[in-house]
C-alpha positions as CSV (number, residue, x, y, z in Angstrom):
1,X,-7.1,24.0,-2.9
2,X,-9.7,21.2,-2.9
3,X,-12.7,21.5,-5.9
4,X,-15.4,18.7,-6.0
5,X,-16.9,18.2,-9.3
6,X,-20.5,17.5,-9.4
7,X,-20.0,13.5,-10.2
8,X,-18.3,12.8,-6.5
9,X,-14.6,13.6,-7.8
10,X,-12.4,15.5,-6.1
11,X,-9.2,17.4,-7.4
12,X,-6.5,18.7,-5.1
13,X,-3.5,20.8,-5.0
14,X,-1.6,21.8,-2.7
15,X,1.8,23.7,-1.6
16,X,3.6,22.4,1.7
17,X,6.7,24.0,3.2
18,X,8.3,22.0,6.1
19,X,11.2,22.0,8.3
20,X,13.3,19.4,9.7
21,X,16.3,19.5,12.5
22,X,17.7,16.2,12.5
23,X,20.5,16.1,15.7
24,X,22.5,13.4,14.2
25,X,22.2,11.2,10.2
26,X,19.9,8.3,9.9
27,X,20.0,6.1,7.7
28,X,17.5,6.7,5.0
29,X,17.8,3.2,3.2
30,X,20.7,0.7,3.5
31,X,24.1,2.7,3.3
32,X,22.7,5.5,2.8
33,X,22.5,8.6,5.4
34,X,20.8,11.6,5.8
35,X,23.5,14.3,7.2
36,X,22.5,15.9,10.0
37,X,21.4,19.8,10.6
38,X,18.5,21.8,8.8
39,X,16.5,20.5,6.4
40,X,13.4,22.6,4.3
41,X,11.2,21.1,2.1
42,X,9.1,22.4,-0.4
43,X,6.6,20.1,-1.9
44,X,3.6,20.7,-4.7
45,X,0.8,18.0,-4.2
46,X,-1.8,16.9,-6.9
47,X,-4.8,14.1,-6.5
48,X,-7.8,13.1,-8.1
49,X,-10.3,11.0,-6.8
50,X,-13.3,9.8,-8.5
51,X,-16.7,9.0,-6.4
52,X,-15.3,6.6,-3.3
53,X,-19.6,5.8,-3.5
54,X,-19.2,3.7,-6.7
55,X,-18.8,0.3,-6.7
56,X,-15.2,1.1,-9.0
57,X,-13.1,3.8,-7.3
58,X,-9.8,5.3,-8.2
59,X,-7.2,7.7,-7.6
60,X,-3.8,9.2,-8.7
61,X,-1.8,11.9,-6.6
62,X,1.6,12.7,-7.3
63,X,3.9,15.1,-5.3
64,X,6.9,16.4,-6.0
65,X,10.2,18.5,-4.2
66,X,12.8,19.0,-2.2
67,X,13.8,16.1,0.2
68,X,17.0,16.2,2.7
69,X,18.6,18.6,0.8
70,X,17.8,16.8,-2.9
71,X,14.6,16.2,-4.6
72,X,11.9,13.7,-4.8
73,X,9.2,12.1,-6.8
74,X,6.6,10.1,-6.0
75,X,3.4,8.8,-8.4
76,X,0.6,6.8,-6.2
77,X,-2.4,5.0,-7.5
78,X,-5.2,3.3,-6.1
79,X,-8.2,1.4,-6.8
80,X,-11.1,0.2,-4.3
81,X,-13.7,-2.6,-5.5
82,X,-16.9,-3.3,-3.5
83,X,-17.8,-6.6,-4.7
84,X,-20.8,-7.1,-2.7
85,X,-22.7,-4.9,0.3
86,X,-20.0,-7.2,2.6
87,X,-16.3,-7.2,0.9
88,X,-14.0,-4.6,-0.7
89,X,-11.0,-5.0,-2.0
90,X,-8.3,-2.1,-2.6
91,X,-5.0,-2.2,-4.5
92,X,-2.1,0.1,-3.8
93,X,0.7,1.3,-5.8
94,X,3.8,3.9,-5.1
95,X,6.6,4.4,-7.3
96,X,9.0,6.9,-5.1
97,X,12.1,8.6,-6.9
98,X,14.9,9.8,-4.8
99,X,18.2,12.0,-5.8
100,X,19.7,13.0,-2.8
101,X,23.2,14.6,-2.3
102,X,25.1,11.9,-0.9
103,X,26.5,8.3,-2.3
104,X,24.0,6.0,-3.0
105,X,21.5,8.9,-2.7
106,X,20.1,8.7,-6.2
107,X,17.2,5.4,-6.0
108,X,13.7,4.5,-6.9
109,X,11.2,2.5,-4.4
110,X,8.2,0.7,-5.5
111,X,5.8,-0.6,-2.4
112,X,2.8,-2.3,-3.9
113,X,-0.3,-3.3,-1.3
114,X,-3.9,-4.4,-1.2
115,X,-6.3,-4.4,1.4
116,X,-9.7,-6.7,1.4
117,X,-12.0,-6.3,4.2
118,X,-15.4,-8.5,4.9
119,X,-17.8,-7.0,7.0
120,X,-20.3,-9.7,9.2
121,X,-22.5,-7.2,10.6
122,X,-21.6,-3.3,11.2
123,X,-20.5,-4.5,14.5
124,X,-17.9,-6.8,13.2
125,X,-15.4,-7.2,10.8
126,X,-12.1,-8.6,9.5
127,X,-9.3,-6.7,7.2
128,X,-6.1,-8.6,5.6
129,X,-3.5,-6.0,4.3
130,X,-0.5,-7.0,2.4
131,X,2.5,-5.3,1.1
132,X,5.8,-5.5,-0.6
133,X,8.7,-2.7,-0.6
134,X,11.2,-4.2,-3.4
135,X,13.8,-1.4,-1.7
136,X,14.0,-3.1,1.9
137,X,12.8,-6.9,0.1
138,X,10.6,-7.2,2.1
139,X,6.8,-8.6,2.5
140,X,4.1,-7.3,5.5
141,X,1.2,-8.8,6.5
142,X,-1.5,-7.6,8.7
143,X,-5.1,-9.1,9.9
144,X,-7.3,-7.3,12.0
145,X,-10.9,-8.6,13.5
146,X,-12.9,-5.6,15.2
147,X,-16.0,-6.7,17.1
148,X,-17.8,-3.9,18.8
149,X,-19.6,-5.7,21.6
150,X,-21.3,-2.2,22.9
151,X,-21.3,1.5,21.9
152,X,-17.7,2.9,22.5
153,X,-16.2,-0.2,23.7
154,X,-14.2,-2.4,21.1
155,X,-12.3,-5.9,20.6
156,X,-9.5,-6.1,18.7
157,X,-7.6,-9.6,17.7
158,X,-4.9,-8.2,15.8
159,X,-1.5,-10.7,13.8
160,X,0.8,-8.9,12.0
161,X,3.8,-10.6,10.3
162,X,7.6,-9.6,8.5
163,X,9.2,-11.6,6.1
164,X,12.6,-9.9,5.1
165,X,13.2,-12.0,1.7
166,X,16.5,-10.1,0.7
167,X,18.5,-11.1,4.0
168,X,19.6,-14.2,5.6
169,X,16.6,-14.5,7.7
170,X,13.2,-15.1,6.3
171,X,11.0,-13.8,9.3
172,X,11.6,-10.7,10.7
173,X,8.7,-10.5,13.1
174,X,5.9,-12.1,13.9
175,X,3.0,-10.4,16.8
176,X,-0.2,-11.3,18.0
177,X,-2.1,-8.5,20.3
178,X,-5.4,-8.6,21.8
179,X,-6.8,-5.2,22.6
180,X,-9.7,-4.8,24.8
181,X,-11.4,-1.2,25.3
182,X,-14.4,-0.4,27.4
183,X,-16.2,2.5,27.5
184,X,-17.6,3.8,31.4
185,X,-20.8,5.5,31.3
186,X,-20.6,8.5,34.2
C-alpha cells in the first residue's frame, strides 16, 4: 500500500512472502552457513519518503522477518542534497540485525555509503560512490562518466575499486571497463 501525501511524501507498507530452495549451504558471512533445503520468508516493509523535488530529501524504511529459518531487522536511512542545478550528494545508512539458527548466526551489519554526482550538460556526467560494510571490513569505490554522444547510444568509462582492510591483503580488486553502445536506426 503506497499513499502520497499532498507535500510530495510518500508512505509505504508492505507484506512480502518469499521462497527459497537453496541445493547446498552458503556461507552467509564468514563462518557462518545457511543449511540447505526450504526456506519462507515473511517480511512487513515500511518507508517514508519526503519530496525527492526539494533541494533536502530524506527517507527511513525499515523491514522486518523471517530470514533462513531465523529473523531479521534492518533500519535504512537516507538523505540526498542538491547543492546546485549541477551536483548532488546522497548519504546512505543500513544497520542490519540478524539471529539465525546456527553458530555464529546471531550478528549486526552496518554498510554506510554516499553517492555525489556532477552533471556537465544532460548529456554528460560523472558519479563517485563509496561504501564501507564494517562486517566484511571492507571499503568500495566506484566512478562512473556517462557521455551520451547521440540519442540511444552511450559511453561509459567506468573504475571500480576493493580494499579488504580486515585481511592480509589491502586490495581486493581493482577494474577499469570501457563500455561503448550504439544505437542502429532501421
Amino acid at each position: 500500500m503506497r499513499n502520497t501525501f499532498q507535500d510530495g511524501g510518500e508512505l509505504f507498507f508492505a507484506f512480502i512472502q518469499n521462497y527459497e530452495f537453496l541445493p547446498e549451504p552458503f556461507e552467509i558471512k564468514e563462518k557462518v552457513f545457511i543449511p540447505s533445503g526450504e526456506h519462507h520468508f515473511n517480511v512487513f516493509v515500511v518507508s517514508y519518503e519526503s519530496n525527492k523535488s526539494k533541494n533536502v530529501s530524506w527517507q527511513v524504511k525499515t523491514r522486518s522477518g523471517q530470514f533462513y529459518n531465523g529473523h531479521f531487522l534492518t533500519l535504512e536511512l537516507g538523505g540526498v542534497l542538491k547543492l546546485s542545478q549541477h551536483l548532488n550528494m546522497e548519504c546512505i545508512y543500513s544497520r542490519n540485525q540478524f539471529d539465525l539458527p546456527v553458530e555464529g548466526g546471531k550478528f549486526v551489519s552496518n554498510i554506510a555509503g554516499s553517492r555525489i554526482i556532477y552533471s556537465f550538460t544532460p548529456r554528460l556526467f560523472a558519479k563517485i560512490y563509496l561504501q564501507w560494510n564494517d562486517t566484511e571490513k571492507r571499503f568500495k569505490s566506484n566512478f562512473l562518466i556517462r557521455w551520451i554522444y547521440k540519442p540511444g547510444s552511450n559511453l561509459y568509462l567506468i573504475y571500480n575499486e576493493t580494499r579488504d582492510l580486515g585481511g592480509q591483503e589491502l586490495l581486493g580488486d581493482r577494474v577499469l571497463m570501457l563500455k561503448v553502445s550504439f544505437l542502429f536506426n532501421t
